[in-house]
C-alpha positions as CSV (number, residue, x, y, z in Angstrom):
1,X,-55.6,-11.0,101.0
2,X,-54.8,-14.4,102.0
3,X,-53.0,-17.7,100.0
4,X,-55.1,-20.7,99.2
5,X,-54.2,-24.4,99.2
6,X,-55.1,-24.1,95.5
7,X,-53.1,-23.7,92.0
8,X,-53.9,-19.8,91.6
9,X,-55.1,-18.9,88.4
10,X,-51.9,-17.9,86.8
11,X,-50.8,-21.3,87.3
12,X,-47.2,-19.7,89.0
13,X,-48.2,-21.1,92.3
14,X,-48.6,-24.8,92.5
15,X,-49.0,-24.9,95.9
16,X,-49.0,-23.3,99.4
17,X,-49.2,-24.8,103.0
18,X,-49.2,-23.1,107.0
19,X,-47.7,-25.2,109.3
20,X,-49.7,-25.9,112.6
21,X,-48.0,-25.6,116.0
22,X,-45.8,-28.6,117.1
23,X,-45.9,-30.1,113.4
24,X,-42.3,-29.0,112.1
25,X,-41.9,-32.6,109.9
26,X,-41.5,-33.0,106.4
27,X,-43.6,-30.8,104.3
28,X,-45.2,-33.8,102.0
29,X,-46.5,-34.8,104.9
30,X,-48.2,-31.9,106.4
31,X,-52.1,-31.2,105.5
32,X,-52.5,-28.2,104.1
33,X,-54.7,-25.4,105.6
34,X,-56.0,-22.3,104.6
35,X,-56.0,-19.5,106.5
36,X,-57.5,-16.1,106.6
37,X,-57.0,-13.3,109.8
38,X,-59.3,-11.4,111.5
39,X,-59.1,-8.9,113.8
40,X,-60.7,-10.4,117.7
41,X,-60.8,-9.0,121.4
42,X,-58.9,-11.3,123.7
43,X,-59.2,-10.0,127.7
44,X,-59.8,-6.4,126.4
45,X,-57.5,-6.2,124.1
46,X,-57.0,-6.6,119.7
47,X,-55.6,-9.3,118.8
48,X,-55.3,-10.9,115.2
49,X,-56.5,-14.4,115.4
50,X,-56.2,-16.7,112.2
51,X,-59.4,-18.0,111.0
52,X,-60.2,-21.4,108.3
53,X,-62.3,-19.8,105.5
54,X,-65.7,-20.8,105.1
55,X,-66.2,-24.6,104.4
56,X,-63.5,-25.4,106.1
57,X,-64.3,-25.5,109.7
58,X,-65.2,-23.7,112.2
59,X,-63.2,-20.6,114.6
60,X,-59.6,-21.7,115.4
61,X,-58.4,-20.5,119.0
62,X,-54.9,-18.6,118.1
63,X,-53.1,-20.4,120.6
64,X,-53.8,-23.9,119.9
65,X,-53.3,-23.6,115.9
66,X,-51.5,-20.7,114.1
67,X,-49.2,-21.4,111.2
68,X,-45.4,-20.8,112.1
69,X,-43.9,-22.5,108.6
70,X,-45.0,-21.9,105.1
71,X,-44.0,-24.0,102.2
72,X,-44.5,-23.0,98.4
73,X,-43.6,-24.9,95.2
74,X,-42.9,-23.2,92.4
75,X,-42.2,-24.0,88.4
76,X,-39.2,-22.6,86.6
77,X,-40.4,-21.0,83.7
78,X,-38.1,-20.0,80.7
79,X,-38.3,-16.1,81.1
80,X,-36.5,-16.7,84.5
81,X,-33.6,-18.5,83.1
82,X,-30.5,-17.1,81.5
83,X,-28.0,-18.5,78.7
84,X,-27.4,-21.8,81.2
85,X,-31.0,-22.6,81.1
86,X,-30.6,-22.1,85.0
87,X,-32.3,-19.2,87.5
88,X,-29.7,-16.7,88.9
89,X,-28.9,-16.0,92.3
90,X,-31.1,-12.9,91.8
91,X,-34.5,-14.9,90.6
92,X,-34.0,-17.5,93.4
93,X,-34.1,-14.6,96.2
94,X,-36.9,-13.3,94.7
95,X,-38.6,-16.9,94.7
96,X,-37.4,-16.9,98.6
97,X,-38.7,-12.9,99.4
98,X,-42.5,-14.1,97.9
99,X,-42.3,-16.8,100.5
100,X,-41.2,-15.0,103.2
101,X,-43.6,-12.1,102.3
102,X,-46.9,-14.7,101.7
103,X,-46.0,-16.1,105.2
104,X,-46.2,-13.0,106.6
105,X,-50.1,-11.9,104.5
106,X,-51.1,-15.3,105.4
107,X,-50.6,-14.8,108.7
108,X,-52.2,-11.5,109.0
109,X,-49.1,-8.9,109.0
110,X,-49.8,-5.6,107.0
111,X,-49.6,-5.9,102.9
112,X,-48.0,-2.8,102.8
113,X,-44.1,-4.3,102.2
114,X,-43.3,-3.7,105.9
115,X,-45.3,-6.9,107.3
116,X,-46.1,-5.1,110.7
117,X,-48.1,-6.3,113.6
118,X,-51.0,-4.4,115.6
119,X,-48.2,-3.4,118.2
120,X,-45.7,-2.2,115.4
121,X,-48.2,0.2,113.9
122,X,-49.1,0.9,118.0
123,X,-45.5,2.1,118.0
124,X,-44.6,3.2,114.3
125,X,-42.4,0.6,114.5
126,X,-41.4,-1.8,110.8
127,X,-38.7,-4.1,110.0
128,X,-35.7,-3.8,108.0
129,X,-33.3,-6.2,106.9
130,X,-29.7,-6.1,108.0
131,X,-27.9,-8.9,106.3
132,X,-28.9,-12.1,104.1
133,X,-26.8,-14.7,103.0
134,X,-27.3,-18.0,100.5
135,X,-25.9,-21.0,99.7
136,X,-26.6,-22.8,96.2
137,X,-25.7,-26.1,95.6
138,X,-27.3,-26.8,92.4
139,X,-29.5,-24.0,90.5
140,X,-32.8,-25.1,89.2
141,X,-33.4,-25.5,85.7
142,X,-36.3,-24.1,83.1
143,X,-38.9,-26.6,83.7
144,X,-38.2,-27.7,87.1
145,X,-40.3,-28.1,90.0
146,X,-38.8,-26.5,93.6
147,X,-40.4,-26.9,97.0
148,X,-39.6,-23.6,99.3
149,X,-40.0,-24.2,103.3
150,X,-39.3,-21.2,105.1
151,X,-39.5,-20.0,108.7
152,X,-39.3,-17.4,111.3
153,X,-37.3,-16.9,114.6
154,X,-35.8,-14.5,117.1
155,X,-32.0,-13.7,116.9
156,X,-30.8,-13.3,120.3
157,X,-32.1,-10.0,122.1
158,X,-33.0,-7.5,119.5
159,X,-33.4,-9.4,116.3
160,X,-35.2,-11.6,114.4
161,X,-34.2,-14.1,111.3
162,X,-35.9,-16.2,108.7
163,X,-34.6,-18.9,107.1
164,X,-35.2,-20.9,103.8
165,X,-34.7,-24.6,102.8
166,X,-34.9,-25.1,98.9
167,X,-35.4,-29.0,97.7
168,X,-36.0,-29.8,93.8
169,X,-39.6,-32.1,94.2
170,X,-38.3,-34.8,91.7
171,X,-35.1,-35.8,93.1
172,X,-36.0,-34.7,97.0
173,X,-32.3,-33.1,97.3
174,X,-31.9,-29.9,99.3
175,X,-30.4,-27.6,96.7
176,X,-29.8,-24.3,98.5
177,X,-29.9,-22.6,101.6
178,X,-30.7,-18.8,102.9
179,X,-31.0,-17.2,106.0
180,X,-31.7,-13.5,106.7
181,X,-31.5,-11.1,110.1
182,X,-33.5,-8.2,110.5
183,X,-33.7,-5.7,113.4
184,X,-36.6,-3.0,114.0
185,X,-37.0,0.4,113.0
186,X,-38.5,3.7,113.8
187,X,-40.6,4.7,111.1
188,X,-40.5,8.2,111.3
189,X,-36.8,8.6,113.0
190,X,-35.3,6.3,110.7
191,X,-33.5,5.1,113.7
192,X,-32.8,1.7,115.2
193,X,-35.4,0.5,118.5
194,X,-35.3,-2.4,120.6
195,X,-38.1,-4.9,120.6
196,X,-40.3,-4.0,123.3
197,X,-42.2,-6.8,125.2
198,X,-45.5,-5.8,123.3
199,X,-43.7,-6.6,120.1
200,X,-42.1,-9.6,121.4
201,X,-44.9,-11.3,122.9
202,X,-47.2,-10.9,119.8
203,X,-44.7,-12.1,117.5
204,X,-44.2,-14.9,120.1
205,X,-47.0,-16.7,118.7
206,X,-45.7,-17.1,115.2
207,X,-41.9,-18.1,115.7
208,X,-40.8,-21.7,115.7
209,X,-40.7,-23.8,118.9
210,X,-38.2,-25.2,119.3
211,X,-35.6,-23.0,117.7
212,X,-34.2,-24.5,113.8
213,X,-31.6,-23.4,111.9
214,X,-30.8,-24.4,108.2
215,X,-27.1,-23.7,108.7
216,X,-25.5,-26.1,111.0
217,X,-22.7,-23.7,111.7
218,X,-23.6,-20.4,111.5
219,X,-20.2,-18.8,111.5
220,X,-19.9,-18.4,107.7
221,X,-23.3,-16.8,107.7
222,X,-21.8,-14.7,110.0
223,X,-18.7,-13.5,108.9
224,X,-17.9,-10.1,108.7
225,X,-17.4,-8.0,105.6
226,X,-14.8,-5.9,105.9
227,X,-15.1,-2.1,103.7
228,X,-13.5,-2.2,100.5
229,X,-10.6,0.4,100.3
230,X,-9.3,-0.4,96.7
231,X,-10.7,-2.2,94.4
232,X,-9.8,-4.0,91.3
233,X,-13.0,-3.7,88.8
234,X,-15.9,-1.3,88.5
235,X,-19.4,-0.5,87.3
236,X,-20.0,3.3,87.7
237,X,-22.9,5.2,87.8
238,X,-25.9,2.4,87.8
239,X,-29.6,3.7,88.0
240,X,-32.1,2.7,89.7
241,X,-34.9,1.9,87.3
242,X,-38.6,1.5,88.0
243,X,-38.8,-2.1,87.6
244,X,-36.2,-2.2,90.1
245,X,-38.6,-0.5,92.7
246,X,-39.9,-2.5,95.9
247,X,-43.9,-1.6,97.0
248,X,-41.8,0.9,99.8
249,X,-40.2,2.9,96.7
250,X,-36.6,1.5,98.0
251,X,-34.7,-1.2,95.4
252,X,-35.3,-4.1,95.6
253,X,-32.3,-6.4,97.3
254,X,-32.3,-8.5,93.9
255,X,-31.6,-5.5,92.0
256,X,-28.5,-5.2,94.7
257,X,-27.7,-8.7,93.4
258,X,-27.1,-7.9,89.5
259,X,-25.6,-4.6,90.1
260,X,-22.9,-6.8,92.2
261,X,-22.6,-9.2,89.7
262,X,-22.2,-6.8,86.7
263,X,-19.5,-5.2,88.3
264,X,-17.1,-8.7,88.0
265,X,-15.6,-9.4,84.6
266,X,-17.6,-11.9,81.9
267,X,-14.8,-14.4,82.3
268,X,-15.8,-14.7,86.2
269,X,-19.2,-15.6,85.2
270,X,-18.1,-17.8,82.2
271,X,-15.5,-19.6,84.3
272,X,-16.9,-20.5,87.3
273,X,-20.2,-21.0,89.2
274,X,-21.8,-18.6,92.2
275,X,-22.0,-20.3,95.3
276,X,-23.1,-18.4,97.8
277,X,-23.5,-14.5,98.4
278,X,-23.6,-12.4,101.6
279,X,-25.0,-8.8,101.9
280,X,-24.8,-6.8,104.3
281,X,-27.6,-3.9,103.9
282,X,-26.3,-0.6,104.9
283,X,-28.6,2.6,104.0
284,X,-31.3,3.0,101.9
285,X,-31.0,3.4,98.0
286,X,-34.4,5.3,96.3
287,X,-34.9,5.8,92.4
288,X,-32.9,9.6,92.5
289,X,-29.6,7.3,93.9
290,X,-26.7,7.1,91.4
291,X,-24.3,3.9,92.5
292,X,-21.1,2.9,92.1
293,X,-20.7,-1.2,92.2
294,X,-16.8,-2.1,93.0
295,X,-15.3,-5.7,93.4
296,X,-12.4,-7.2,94.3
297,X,-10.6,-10.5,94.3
298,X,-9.6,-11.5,98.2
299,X,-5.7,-12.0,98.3
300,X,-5.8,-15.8,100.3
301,X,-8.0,-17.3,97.0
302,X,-6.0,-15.8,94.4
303,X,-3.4,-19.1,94.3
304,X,-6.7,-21.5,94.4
305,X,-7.6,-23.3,91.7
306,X,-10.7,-24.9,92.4
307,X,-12.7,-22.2,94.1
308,X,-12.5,-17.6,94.1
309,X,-13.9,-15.3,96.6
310,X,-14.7,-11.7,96.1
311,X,-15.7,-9.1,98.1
312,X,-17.8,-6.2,96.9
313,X,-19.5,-2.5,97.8
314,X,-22.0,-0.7,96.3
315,X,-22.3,3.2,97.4
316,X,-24.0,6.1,96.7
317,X,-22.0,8.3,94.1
318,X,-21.8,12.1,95.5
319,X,-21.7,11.2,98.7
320,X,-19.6,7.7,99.4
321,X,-22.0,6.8,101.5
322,X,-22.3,2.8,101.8
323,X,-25.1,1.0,100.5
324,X,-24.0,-2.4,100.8
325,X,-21.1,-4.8,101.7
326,X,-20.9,-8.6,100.7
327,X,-18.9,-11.4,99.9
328,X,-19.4,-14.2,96.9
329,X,-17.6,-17.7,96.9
330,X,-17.3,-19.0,93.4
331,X,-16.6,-22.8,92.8
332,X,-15.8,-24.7,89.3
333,X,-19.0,-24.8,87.1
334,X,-21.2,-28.1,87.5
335,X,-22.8,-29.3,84.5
């Protein structure tokens, strides 16, 4: 399947565009293109090679034009707002995974939740994510209109990241910020693998030239997480259930989200505003897994008025085994 330039039929979608090679400006001015991908020999060997659907012009040469950005707009609609009439962190990285995950259709990749390349299936290879972290400024609101840009990009040697940009279409203000790293897996031996030059060079031909990142400094995205020894509040034994599933039968990172959330007291929630949230993915949880969601307020924001951090882990119960680390930063609410 491939996205279209069109409002689909549910009317969720209100728009979709692939960025061509050397065009990395401002979305409103970019033409939009569809896109379909085909399967093509190039000196002996499969390639996939993006192709404009009929009507639309003729067989594009994958070197000269192949989309490395995709932008989406979406509507807030009222079933994806709470009691403040505003989306939770949760919805919006949802929003930001259907981007991400469109990009990676529209250019091709499998549709089976792992978005792998020719050479990745070659070499049983798929991706996982290892961390994500956003930044909210300003939650949309039932009824708005949001604009998602999102990208890909290597991360040094052996990884790879995306980021997102999120702008509310009326006012034109960037109003949150994510970025995600990932790192490549063996299929069968569940076991990390380096990214071979086969791998490399195909996905070569999709990552942004030159290089852009949507935090100017990175070290906050980067900040370790350190393991939660004691803890001050906690949500014991959480199950998995089936809405809560992912197309690969693992939960979905949202899900990983609320069960954080739910673990901190109402008057948190009541009292203050989420800023940002890091994760830090650790192991797998399934549909059989029983966890444990603990939180805990981080001793140098405890005297600070204006603005709380927490620091959270989710593991498996049984076993103690980590699911997750991450860190939220909570600010003053904005009305």
């Amino acid at each position: 399947m491939t996205m279209m330039d069109a409002v689909m039929s549910s009317g969720r979608l209100i728009n979709t565009q692939s960025w061509p090679i050397g065009d990395v400006g401002d979305a409103r001015r970019a033409r939009p293109t569809s896109w379909r991908t085909t399967t093509r020999a190039v000196n002996g060997n499969a390639v996939l090679a993006p192709e404009r659907f009929p009507g639309s012009g003729s067989l594009l040469e994958r070197s000269s034009y192949c989309p490395r950005r995709n932008v989406e707009s979406f509507s807030i609609r009222s079933y994806e707002v709470g009691e403040n009439r505003k989306i939770s962190i949760a919805t919006l990285a949802n929003l930001l995974q259907e981007v991400a995950c469109n990009h990676a259709r529209n250019n091709g990749f499998s549709v089976d939740g792992f978005a792998t390349t020719l050479s990745m299936r070659k070499y049983g290879l798929i991706w996982v994510i290892t961390r994500i972290h956003i930044e909210v400024e300003e939650y949309p609101k039932w009824g708005d209109n949001i604009e998602i840009d999102s990208w890909f990009q290597f991360q040094g040697k052996n990884g790879t990241r995306r980021d997102w940009r999120v702008t509310n279409t009326r006012t034109g203000k960037v109003i949150a910020r994510a970025t995600s790293t990932f790192a490549l897996m063996n299929e069968q031996t569940r076991r990390l693998a380096r990214i071979n030059d086969d791998v490399r060079n195909e996905f070569c031909l999709y990552v942004l030239h030159p290089p852009s990142w949507v935090f100017v400094d990175d070290a906050v995205t980067k900040k370790p997480i350190s393991k939660l020894s004691e803890y001050q509040h906690v949500k014991e034994n959480l199950k998995p259930s089936l809405a809560d599933l992912d197309m690969n039968q693992h939960v979905n990172n949202a899900t990983y989200m609320n069960w954080i959330l739910e673990s901190l007291p109402r008057e948190v929630h009541t009292k203050n505003e989420l800023n940002s949230m890091t994760l830090e993915f650790r192991c797998e949880c399934k549909r059989e897994n029983t966890i444990n969601a603990c939180s805990s307020l981080e001793i140098d924001d405890k005297n600070d008025e204006s603005s709380s951090t927490f620091t959270h882990l989710l593991y498996l119960v049984g076993s103690d085994k980590e699911v997750s680390r991450s860190r939220t930063t909570w600010r003053k609410p904005s009305f």
